[in-house]
Structures are given as structure tokens and as C-alpha cells.
C-alpha positions as CSV (number, residue, x, y, z in Angstrom):
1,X,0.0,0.0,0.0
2,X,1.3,3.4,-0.6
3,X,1.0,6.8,1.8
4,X,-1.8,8.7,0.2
5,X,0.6,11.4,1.9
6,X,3.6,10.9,-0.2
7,X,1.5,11.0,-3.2
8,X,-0.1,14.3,-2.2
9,X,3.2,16.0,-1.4
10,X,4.7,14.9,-4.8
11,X,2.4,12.9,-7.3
12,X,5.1,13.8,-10.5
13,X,7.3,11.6,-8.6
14,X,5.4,8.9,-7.8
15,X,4.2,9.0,-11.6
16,X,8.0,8.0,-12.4
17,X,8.6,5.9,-9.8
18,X,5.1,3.7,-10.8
19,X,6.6,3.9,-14.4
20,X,9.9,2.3,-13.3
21,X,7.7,-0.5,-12.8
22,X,5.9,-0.3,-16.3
23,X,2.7,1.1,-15.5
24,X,1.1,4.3,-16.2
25,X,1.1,7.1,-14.3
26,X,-1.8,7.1,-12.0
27,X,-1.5,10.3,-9.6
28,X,-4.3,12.3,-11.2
29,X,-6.8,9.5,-10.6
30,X,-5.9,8.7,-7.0
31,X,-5.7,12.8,-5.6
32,X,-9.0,13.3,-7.3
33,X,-10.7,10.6,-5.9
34,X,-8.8,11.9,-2.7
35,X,-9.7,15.2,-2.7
36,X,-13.6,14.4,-3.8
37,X,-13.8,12.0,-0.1
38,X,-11.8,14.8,1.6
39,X,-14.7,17.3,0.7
40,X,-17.3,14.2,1.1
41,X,-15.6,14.1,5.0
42,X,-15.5,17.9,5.5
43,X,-18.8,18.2,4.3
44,X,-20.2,15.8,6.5
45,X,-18.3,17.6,9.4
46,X,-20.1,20.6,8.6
47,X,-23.5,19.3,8.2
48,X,-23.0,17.3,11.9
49,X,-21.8,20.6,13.2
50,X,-25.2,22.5,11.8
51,X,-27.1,19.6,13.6
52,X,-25.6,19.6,17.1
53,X,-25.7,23.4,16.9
54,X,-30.0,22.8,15.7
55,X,-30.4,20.3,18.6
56,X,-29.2,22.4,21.0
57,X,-31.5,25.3,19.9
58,X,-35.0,23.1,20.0
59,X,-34.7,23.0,23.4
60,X,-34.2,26.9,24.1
61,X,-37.4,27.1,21.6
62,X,-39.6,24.9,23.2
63,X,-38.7,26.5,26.4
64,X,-39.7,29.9,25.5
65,X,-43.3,28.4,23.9
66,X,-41.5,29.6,20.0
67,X,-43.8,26.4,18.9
68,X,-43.0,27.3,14.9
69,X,-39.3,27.7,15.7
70,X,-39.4,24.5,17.7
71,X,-41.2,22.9,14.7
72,X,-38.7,24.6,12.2
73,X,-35.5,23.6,14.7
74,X,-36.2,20.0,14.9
75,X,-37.3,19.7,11.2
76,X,-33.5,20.7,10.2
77,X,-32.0,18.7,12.6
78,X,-33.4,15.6,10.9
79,X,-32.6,17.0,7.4
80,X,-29.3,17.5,8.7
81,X,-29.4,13.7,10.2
82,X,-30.0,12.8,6.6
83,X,-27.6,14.4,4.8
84,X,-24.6,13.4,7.5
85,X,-25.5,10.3,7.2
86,X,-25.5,10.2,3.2
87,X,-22.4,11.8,3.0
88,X,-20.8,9.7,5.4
89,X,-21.6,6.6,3.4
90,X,-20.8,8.5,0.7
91,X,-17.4,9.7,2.0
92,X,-17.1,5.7,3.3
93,X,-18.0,4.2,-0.6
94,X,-14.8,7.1,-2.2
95,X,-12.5,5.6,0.3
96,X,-13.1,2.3,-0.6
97,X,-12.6,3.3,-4.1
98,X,-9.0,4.9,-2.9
99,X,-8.2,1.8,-0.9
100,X,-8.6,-0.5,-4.2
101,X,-7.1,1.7,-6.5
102,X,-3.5,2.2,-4.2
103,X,-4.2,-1.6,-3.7
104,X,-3.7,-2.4,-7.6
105,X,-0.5,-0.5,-7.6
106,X,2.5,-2.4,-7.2
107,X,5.5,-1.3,-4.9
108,X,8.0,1.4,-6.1
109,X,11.6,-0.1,-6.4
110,X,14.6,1.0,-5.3
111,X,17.0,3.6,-7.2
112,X,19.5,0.7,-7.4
113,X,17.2,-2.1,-9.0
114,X,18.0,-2.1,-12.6
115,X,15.4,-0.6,-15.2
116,X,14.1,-3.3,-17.3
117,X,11.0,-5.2,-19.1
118,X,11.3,-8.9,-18.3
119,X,13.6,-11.8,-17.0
120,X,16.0,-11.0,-19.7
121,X,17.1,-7.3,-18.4
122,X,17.9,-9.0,-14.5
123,X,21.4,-8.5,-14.0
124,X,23.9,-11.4,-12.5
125,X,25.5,-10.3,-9.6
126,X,27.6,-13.5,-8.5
127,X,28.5,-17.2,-9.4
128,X,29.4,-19.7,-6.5
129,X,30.2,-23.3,-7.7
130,X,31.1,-25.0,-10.9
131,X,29.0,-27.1,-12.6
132,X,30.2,-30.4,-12.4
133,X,31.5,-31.9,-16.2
134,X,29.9,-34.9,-17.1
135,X,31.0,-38.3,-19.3
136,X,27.8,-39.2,-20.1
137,X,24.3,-37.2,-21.1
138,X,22.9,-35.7,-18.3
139,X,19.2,-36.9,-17.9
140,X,16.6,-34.5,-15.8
141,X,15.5,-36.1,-12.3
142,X,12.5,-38.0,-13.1
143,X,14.4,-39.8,-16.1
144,X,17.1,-41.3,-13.6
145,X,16.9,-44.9,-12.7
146,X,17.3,-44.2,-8.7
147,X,14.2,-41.9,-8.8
148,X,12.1,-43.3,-11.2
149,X,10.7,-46.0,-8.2
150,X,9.8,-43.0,-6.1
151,X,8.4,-40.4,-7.9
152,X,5.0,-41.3,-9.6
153,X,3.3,-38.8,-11.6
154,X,0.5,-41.3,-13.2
155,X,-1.0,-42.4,-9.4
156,X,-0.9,-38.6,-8.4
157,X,-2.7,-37.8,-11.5
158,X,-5.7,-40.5,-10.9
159,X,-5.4,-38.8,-7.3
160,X,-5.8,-35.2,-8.1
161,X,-5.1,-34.2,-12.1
162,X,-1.7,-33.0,-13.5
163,X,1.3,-30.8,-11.7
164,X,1.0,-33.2,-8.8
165,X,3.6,-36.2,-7.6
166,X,3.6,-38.7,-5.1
167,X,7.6,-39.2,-3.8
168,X,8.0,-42.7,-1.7
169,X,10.7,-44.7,0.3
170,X,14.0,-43.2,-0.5
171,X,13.1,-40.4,-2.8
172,X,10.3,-39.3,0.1
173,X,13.3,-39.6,2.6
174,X,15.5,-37.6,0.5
175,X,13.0,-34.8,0.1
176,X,12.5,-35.1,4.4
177,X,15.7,-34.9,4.8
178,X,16.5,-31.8,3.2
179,X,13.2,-29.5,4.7
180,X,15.0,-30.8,8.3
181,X,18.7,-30.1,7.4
182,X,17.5,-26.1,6.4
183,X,15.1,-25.9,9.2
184,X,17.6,-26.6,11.4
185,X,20.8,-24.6,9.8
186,X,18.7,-21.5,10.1
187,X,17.8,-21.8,13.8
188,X,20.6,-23.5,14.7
189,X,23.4,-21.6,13.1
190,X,21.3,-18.1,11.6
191,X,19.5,-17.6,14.8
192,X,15.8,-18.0,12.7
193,X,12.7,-18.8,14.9
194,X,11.2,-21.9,14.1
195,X,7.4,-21.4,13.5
196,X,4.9,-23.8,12.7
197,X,1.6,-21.7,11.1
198,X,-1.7,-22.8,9.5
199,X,-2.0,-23.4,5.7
200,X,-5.3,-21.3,5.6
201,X,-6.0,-18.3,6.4
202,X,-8.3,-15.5,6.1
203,X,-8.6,-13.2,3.3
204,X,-7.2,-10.0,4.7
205,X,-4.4,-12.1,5.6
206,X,-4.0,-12.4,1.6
207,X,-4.6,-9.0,1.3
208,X,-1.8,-7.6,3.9
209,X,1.1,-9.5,1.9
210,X,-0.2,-8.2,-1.6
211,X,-1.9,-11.3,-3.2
212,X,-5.0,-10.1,-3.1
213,X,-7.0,-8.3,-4.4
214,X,-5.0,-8.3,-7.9
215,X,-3.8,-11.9,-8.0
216,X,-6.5,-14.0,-6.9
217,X,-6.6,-16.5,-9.7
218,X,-3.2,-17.4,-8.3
219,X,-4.5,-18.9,-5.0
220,X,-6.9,-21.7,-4.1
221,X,-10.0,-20.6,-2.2
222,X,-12.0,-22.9,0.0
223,X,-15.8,-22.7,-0.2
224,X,-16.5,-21.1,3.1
225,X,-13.6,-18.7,2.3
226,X,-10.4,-19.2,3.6
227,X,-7.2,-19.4,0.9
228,X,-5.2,-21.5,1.1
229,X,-1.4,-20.1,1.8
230,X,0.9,-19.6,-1.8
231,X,3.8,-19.6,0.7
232,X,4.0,-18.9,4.5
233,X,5.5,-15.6,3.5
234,X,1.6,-14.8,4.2
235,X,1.6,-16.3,7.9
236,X,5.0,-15.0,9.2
237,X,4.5,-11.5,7.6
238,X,1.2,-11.4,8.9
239,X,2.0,-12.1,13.1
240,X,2.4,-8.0,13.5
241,X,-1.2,-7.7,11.2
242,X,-2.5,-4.9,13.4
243,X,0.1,-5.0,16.4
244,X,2.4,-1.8,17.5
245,X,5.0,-3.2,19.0
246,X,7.7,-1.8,20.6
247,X,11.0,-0.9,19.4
248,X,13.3,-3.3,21.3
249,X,11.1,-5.8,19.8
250,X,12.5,-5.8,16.3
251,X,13.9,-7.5,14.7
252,X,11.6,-11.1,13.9
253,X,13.2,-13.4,12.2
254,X,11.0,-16.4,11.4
255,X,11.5,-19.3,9.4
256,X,8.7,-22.1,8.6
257,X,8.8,-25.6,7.1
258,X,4.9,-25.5,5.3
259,X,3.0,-27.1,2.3
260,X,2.5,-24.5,-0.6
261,X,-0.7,-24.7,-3.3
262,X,-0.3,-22.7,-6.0
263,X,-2.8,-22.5,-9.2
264,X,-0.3,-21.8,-11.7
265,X,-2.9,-20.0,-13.6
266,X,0.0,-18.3,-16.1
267,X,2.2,-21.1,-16.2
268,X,0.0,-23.4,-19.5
269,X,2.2,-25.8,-20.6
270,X,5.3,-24.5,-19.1
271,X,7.6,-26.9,-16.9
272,X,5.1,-29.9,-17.4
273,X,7.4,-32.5,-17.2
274,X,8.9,-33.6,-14.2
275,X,8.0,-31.8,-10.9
276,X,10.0,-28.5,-11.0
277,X,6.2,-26.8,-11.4
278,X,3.6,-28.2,-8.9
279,X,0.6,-26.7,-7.3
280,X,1.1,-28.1,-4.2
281,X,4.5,-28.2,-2.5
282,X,7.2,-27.6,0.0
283,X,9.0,-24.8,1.0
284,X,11.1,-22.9,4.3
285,X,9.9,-19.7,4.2
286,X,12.2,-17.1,5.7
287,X,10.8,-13.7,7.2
288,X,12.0,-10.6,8.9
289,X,10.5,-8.0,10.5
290,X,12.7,-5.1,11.1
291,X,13.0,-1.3,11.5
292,X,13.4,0.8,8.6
293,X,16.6,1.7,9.3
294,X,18.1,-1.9,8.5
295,X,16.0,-3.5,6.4
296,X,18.5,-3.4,3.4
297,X,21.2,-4.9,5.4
298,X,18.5,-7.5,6.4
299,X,18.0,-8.6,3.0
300,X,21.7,-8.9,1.8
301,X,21.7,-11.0,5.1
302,X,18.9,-13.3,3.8
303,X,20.1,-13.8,0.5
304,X,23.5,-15.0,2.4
305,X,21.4,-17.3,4.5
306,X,19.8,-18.9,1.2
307,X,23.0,-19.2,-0.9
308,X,24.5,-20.9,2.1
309,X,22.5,-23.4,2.1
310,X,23.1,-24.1,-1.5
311,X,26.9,-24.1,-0.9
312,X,26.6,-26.6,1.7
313,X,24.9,-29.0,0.0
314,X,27.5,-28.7,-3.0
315,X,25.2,-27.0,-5.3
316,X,26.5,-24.7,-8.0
317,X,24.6,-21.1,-8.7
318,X,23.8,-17.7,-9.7
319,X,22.4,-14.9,-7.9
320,X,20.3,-12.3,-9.4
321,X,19.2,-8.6,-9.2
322,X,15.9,-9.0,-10.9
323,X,15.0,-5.5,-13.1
324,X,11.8,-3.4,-12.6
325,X,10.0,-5.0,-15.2
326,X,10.6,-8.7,-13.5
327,X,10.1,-8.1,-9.3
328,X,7.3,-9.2,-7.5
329,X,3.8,-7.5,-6.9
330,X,5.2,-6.3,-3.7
331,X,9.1,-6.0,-3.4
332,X,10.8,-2.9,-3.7
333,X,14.2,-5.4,-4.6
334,X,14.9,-8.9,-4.7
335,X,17.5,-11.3,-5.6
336,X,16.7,-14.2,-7.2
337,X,19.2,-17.0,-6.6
338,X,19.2,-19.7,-9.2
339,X,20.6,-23.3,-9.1
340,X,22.3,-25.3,-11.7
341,X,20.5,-28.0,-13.3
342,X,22.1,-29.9,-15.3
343,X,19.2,-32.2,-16.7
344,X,18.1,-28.7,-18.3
345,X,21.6,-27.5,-18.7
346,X,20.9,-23.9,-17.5
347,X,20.2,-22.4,-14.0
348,X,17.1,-22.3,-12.3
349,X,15.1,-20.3,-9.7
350,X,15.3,-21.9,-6.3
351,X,15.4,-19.0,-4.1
352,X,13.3,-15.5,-4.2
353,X,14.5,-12.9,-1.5
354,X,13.0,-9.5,-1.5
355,X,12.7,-6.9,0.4
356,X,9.2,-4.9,0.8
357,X,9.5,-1.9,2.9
358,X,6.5,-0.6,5.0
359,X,4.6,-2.1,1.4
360,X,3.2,-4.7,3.3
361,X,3.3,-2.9,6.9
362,X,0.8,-0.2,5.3
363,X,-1.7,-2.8,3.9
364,X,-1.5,-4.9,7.6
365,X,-1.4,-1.9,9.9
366,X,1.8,-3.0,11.6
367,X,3.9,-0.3,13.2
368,X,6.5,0.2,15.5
369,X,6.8,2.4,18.9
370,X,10.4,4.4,18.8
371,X,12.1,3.7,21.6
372,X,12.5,7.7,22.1
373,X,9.4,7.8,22.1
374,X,8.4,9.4,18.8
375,X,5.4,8.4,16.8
376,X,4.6,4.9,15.8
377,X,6.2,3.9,12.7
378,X,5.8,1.4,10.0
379,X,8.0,-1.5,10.2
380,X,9.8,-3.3,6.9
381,X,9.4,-6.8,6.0
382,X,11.1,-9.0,4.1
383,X,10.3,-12.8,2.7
384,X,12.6,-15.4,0.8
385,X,12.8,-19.0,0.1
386,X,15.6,-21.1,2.4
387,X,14.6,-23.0,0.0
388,X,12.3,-24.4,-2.0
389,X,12.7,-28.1,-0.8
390,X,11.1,-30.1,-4.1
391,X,13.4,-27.5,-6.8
392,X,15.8,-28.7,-4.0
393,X,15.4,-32.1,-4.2
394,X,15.7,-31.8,-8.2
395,X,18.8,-30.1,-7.8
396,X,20.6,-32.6,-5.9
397,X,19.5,-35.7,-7.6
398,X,20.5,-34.3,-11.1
399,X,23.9,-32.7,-9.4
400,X,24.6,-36.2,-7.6
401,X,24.1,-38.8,-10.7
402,X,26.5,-41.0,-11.8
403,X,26.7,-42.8,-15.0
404,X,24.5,-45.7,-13.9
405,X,21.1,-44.0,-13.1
406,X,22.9,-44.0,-9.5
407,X,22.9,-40.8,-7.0
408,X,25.7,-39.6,-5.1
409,X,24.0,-37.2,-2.3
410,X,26.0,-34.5,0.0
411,X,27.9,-35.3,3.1
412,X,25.7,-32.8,5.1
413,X,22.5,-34.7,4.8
414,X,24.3,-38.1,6.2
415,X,23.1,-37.4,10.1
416,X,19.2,-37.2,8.6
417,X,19.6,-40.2,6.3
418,X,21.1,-42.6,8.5
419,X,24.7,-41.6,6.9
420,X,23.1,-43.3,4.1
421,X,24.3,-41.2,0.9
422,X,23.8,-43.5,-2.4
423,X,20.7,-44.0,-3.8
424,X,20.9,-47.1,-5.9
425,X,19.8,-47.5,-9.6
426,X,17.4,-49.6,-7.7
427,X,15.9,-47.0,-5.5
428,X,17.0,-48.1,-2.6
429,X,19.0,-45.9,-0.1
430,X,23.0,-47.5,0.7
């Protein structure tokens, strides 16, 4: 959400900020509808003023036996009942219009995110890793011998339609193992608070983290109205929905292990093979809450936390500054960080980090009491992948095989795999 205040004080730039992110300028629109409910609310004042000054006057009239002034008095004050309460509603209906129309608008970058139309103006801002050479063709994960026993597409179709999987015995393990080795590097070692959170929620909870009301058809909604979550980016963000909190408080850093749905509703017949595109899946979702003050440094320290992960497990990749024309609804910057894949031969998204500002904050109502005791601010948030465990799970069976439709899997999942680390062309963990 953006501060009608801002806008007021200086709509030209707010026009060019909004058209660093490709849309039109949009100033004019929003302060006229603002200044119409600002007379709509002034009126109204005015009117209510008229009537308490009328009510107080009936009395003096009926007092002194003035019977026609009486009648005349009490006459206006219900005229004047009328037309407070008319242009209240109407004053209530041109702030509703204001609310939707700054709720359409996405979030203005930063000066430092590159200008740009789509995924092809992003701008590479590191390499960790080297992509391992091959003797043989490199086959994507569901085509490898060791995986093929436990990852069945054709069951989870008959169980729910396409973009669905069902993992089992070692590939299932596998996939386990790596939501509990992040889980536990980011509370153990980056001092994350491990939060377990509902998979459906209300829809202003939707609302405060941006995916409603212009992305809707993204989400799946249940019949008596909750949605169900697109990432817990929506839980974590949404603790301090409505909370001041106090200073010392900040920052939250949250991290959750949850199931994802996702409808996909753009994505016709892209990634339709294998199960790098599903609508339901699993992630650990990273968030912070913090004060404005250090909410870039935050997210520099949040891309770390994701990349780490990767280098840990072995994993070569490339992080991103995605351009104006390619961020999300809501960020103001993020960094995509992208793993190599060699099944594909090219890199791909595993890990989203942005940061949002008081974007989010604004749409919630969550603010902050200075600890000099100044007025309540908004706080910044911030949301990333640490990481997306089945684009995880893709990555390290196609990093790990070996000639034979074998995998070799990192050291550092040995303590949650029973220092198992071979899955077999047979399927079976050795």
C-alpha cells in the first residue's frame, strides 16, 4: 500500500517511480478521488456541526413556547441527520474506491534495482560453484533410474489431475531430509525462529502480503472462504497484522517448514514435465520484520542465509538482481538465486529474496513504537525462500548422478539419512 501522503506532497514523482515498474502514471486518478472523499468528510463535518448546533437550539425554543421555531429547529436537525449520514456513506464508498485503486499498484523499487521489461534485463551479480563436467548425457531427475521408483506422476494424477507427484521410500526420505537439514541450519546456526503456522488463512491475511485483491486466480479458495497459503510468506509476515509493537522488539526473524498450493494460472504448458512446477508443495519460508533503518542490510543477510544453504549442499549457482519489469507485486528489490540444473543444462530459480518496505506494513497496519518515544512507525518486511525443498530435491539428484542411473548425495544430509548417501539405480538408499 502506498502513503496517500507521499502522493499528495509529490504525485510527479510517484508517476516516475510507478513507471519504473511499467505502468502508467496514475496520480491524477488517486488525488482526485482523494480530494472528492476529503470534501465528502468535511462536508459531512459541517453538516454534523449544523445539527448539534440545531439540537441544541430546539430546546431553548420549546422552552420559550416559540412552537414554529421549535417545529422549524427539529425539522432541520433531521434534514441535517439525513444528509450526515448520506455523506458519510458517501465519504465511506470514495474511500473504498482509494483503498482498491492504491491496492492495484504495485511497490516502487529501489533507485539501485535495474530498469528493465522482463527476466532478460535481470542483471547477475555473482556465481558460487562450478557445474560439475559430465562423461555421459545428463538426464533431468524424473528420467534417472534411482528416482524413477519413487516419484509417480500417473497415481498422483488418478489422485488429483496434473502438476501433482507422489515421492515414496528413498526419494520421500531424501525430500524429508532436506526440509529438516535447512530448518535446522537457520535456527541452529542463523538464529531463525522456528514457527509452525496454518496453511489457511483469512482473506485479509491475503490482502496484507499483496496477493490479493489483484492476484487472486493465483490462489486456491476454499468454499467457506479461507485461501489457502501460496507460501508462508503470508503467515510469518502477517504475526504483527495490526500489532504496534515496541522498538526493542525488532527485529523477527521467522523461518517455517509448510506445504505450498499454488494454481499456476500463467504457467500453461510451461515446466510440465517432471516436478520442477507443482501446485502443491514444500517450502522454508524465511521472514523478517525489522526497522526501517536496516531493512537493506537485512536482506543482503537473507540472500547469504539462502546461498549458504546451496553451498553446503554442494550445489553450484547464480544470484540475481531482478530489473523493474521482472520483481514481484510487492518488493521494492529482490535477488533471485538460481541453481544449476544440469538435466536442463541452464540455471534455475530456487530461491526468491525481497525486500518490501513498509509495502506490506501499510496494507497490515503493523507499526513500531520508537524507543525515544516518537510516533509509531511502520516496520519493513522482508520474505525469501531457504529453500524451495522439491526445486531442491531436483537439484541434488540431477547434481549427484553417476553414469549408472545411480545418485551420489552431499555429506551434510548423512546425520538425517542414517549416513546413508547412495541412492541405488534400484531406488534403494546404501
Amino acid at each position: 500500500m502506498h502513503d496517500i501522503r507521499a502522493i499528495r506532497e509529490n504525485p510527479a514523482a510517484f508517476d516516475a517511480a510507478v513507471a519504473r515498474r511499467g505502468d502508467a502514471g496514475v496520480s491524477s486518478e488517486i488525488l482526485a478521488l482523494d480530494e472528492a472523499r476529503r470534501a465528502k468528510i468535511l462536508a459531512a463535518e459541517t453538516a454534523q456541526a449544523e445539527q448539534n448546533k440545531a439540537s441544541k437550539e430546539v430546546g431553548a425554543a420549546k422552552g420559550r413556547g416559540d412552537e414554529a421555531e421549535f417545529e422549524r429547529l427539529r425539522a432541520l436537525v433531521a434534514e441535517k441527520k439525513a444528509e450526515v449520514a448520506a455523506m458519510n456513506a458517501e465519504a465511506k464508498e470514495l474511500d473504498q474506491q482509494l483503498t482498491d485503486m492504491l491496492g492495484t499498484i504495485p511497490n516502487l523499487a529501489h533507485d539501485d534495482v535495474p530498469l528493465g521489461e522482463d527476466e532478460d534485463d535481470n542483471v547477475e551479480i555473482r556465481r558460487w560453484g562450478e557445474p560439475k563436467a559430465l562423461d555421459f548425457e545428463a538426464k533431468e531427475h524424473f528420467e534417472l533410474e534411482g528416482v524413477k521408483p519413487g516419484m509417480d506422476f500417473e497415481t498422483a494424477a488418478k489422485l488429483s489431475g496434473s502438476r501433482f507427484v507422489v515421492l515414496s521410500g528413498a526419494v520421500a526420505r531424501i525430500h524429508r531430509a532436506l526440509a529438516q537439514f535447512m530448518i535446522n541450519t537457520h535456527v541452529d546456526e542463523n538464529g531463525l525462529t522456528e514457527t509452525w503456522t496454518p496453511v489457511l488463512v483469512r482473506e485479509e491475511m491475503m490482502y496484507g502480503t499483496g496477493q490479493l485483491p489483484k492476484f487472486g486466480e493465483d490462489s486456491y479458495k476454499t468454499t467457506n472462504g479461507w485461501w489457502l497459503v501460496p507460501t508462508a510468506e503470508v503467515t510469518l509476515t502477517n504475526i504483527v497484522n495490526g500489532m504496534t509493537v515496541e522498538e526493542g522488539y525488532l527485529p523477527r526473524r521467522y523461518v517455517a517448514h509448510t506445504q505450498c498450493f499454488r494454481s499456476e494460472a500463467g504457467s500453461a504448458g510451461k515446466d510440465t514435465s517432471g516436478m520442477l512446477r507443482q501446485h502443491q508443495f514444500e517450502k522454508v519460508e524465511m521472514v523478517s520484520v525489522t526497522h526501517p533503518d536496516n531493512s537493506l542490510e537485512e536482506h543482503k543477510r537473507m540472500t547469504r542465509c539462502a546461498e549458504d544453504i546451496l553451498e553446503r549442499l554442494g550445489l553450484p549457482y547464480r544470484t540475481i538482481v531482478l530489473c523493474t519489469g521482472d520483481m514481484g507485486f510487492g518488493a521494492r528489490k529482490t535477488h533471485d538465486i538460481e541453481v544449476w540444473v544440469p538435466g536442463q543444462n541452464t540455471y534455475r530459480e530456487i530461491s526468491s529474496v525481497s525486500v518490501c518496505g513498509d509495502f506490506q506494513a501499510r496494507r497490515m497496519n503493523g507499526r513500531f513504537k520508537p524507543a525515544d518515544g516518537g510516533k509509531p512507525q511502520f516496520v519493513h518486511t522482508l520474505n525469501g525462500s531457504g529453500l524451495a525443498v522439491g526445486r531442491c530435491l531436483i537439484a541434488v539428484l540431477e547434481n549427484g548422478q553417476q553414469a549408472d542411473g545411480s545418485v551420489q548425495l552431499p555429506e551434510v544430509l548423512a546425520p538425517y539419512l542414517g549416513g546413508k548417501l547412495t541412492l541405488t539405480a534400484e531406488g534403494t538408499l546404501v
